[in-house]
Structures are given as structure tokens and as C-alpha cells.
N, C-alpha and C positions, 0 to 999 in steps of 0.2 A: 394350394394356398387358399384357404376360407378367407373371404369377405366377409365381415358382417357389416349392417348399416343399419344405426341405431338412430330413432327418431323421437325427440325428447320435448316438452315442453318447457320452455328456458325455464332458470328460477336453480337449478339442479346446479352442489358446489364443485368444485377441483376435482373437492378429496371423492366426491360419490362416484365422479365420473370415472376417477381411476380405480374404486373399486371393484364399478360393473364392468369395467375395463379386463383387469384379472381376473373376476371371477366367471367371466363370460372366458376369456384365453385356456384357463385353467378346464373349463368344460370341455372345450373341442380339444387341449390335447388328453383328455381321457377318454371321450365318445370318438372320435376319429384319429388319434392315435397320432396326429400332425406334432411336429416342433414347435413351441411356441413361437419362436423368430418366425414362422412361414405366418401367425395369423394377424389379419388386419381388421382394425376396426376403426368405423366412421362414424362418429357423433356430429348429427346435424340437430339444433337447439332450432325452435321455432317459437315467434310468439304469440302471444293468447287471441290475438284479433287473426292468427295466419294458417291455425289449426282448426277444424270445426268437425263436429260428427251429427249427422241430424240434418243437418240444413244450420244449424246453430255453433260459433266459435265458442272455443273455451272462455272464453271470458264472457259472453253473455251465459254460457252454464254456469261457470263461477260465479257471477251476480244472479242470477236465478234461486241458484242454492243458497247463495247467503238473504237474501232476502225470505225465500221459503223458511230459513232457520228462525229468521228475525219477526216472520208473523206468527207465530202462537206466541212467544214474548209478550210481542205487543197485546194482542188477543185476552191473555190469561191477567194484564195489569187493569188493563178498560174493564174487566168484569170486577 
């Protein structure tokens, strides 16, 4: 019986969860040959302040980035 445990950053809808859902079930019964009824899977949602890679959460990279987006903007109207 495969477990899988899948680790998301919230935000992700119903409908996507159940399609990685099947399309993840549909993989392991053609790579390991299992019954679908035998596989499980676990979607834990986490949010942006509870996930970090770097020493930095997702939500300080996500303001990062948006910000990084937003200075040549600015940059290119000032000249």
C-alpha cells in the first residue's frame, strides 16, 4: 500500500488537488503495478509565513520578487 505525502503551499483549488490526486494514483498503478484502492495520499497545505527555503519564507520570496519585478518599472519611468 504506497503512501504518498504531498506538501503544498495553500492557494492550490479542489479541482487541482484532485487532479494531482489521479494523476499521481494513475502513476503508481503503472510503475508499481498496485490497485488503485491500495494507494493513499496526503495533502498537507501550508502557509506563506510556515514554509521557508534559505533562511527566507515564501512570502518574504514572494515580496522580494514582486518588488524586484516592480524596480526596473519604476527605474525605466524616472529616466
Amino acid at each position: 500500500m504506497p503512501i504518498i505525502e504531498m506538501h503544498l503551499l495553500e492557494g492550490r483549488t479542489t479541482e487541482q488537488k484532485r487532479k494531482a490526486a489521479a494523476a499521481i494514483t494513475a502513476a503508481l498503478v503503472d510503475s508499481l503495478g498496485v490497485q488503485a484502492e491500495s494507494v493513499r495520499i496526503l495533502i498537507t497545505e501550508h502557509g506563506f509565513e510556515d514554509f521557508s527555503v534559505g533562511g527566507k519564507t515564501a512570502g518574504q520570496r514572494a515580496a522580494s520578487a514582486s518588488h524586484s519585478q516592480a524596480a526596473p518599472r519604476s527605474l525605466e519611468s524616472a529616466e
